[in-house]
C-alpha positions as CSV (number, residue, x, y, z in Angstrom):
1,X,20.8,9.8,-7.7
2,X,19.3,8.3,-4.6
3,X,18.6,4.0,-4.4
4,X,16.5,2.0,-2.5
5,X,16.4,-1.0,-1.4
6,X,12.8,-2.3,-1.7
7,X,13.4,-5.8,-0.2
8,X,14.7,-4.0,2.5
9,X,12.1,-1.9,3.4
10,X,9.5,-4.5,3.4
11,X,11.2,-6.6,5.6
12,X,11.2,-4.1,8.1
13,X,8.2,-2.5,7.2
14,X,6.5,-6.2,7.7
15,X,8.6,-6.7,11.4
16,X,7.5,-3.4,12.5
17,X,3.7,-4.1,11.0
18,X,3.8,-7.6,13.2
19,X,5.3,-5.9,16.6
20,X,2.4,-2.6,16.1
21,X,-1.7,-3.0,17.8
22,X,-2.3,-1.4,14.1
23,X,-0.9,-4.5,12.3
24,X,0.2,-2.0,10.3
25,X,3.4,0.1,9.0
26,X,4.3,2.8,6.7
27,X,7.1,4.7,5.5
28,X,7.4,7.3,2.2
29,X,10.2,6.2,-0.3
30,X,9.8,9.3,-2.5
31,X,8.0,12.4,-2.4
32,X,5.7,13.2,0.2
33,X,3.0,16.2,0.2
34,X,5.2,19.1,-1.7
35,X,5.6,16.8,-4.9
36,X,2.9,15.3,-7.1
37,X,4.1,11.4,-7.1
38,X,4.6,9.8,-3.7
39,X,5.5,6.5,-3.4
40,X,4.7,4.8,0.3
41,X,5.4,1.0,1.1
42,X,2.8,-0.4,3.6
43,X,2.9,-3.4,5.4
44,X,-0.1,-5.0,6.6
45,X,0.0,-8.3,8.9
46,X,-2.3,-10.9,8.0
47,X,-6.3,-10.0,8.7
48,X,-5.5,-6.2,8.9
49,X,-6.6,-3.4,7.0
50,X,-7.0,-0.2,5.7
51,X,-10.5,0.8,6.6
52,X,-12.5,2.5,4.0
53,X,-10.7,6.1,2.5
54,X,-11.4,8.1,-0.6
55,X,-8.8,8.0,-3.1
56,X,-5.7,9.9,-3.0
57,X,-6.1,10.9,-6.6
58,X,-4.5,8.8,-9.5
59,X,-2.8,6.2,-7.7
60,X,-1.7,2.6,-7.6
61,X,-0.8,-0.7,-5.8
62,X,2.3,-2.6,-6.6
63,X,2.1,-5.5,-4.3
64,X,5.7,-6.2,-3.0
65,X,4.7,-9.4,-1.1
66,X,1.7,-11.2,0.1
67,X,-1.7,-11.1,-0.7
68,X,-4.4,-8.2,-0.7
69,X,-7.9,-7.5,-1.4
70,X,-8.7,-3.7,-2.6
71,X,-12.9,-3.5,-2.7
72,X,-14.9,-0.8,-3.3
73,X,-18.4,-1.0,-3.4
74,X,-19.8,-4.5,-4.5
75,X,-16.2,-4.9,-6.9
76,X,-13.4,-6.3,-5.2
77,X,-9.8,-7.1,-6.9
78,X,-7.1,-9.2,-5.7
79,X,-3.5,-8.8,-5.8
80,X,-0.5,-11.3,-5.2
81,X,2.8,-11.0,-5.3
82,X,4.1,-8.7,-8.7
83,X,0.5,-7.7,-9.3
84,X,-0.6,-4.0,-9.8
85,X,-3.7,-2.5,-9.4
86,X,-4.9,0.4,-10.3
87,X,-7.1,2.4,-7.6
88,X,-10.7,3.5,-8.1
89,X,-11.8,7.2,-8.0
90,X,-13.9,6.2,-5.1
91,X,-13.8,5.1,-1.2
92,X,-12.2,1.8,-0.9
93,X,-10.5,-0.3,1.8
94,X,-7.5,-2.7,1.5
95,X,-7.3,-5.8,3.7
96,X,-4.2,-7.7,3.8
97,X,-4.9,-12.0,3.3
98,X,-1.7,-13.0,4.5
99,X,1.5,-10.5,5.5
100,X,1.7,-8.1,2.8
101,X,3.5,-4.9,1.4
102,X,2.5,-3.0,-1.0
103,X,3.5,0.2,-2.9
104,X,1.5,3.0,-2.8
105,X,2.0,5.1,-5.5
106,X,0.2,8.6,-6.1
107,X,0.1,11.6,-8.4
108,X,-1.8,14.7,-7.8
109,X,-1.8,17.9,-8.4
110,X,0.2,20.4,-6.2
């Protein structure tokens, strides 16, 4: 058995976000390529983003902390704190409203 701390992680994951040109950090908590579920936190710093990306496969946002915006197309949803959202089977872009984690969480098949 393996445990995380998630508070943790976005506390670093948000220092290193701050200190990075990006804005942005990212580390894998479980999985990675060779499994189907992967589970990433991301840290974004306030007015930063993930530009526009097809999705991953079936996937969500748990948002650890802050504030996001996920849009694709014309239909935007926003997230705070304890709010999950599921992606779209489309291309979509996150932007981050104030100094934000969230975790990523994909399935797909192998």
């Amino acid at each position: 058995m393996q445990k995380t701390s998630l508070t943790a992680l976005v506390r670093h994951q948000l220092e290193l976000a701050r200190a990075a040109s990006s804005g942005r950090s990212a580390t894998t908590v479980y999985g990675g390529h060779e499994h189907v579920l992967r589970q990433t936190v991301i840290a974004l710093h306030a007015g930063r983003q993930l530009d526009e990306h097809p999705s991953p496969g079936e996937a969500t946002i748990y948002v650890l902390s802050g504030r996001v915006l996920l849009e694709s197309g014309d239909v935007s949803w926003s997230g705070w704190t304890g709010d999950l959202l599921i992606i779209p089977d489309a291309n979509h872009t996150l932007k981050a409203l104030e100094d934000s984690a969230v975790l990523l969480t994909v399935a797909k098949l192998i």
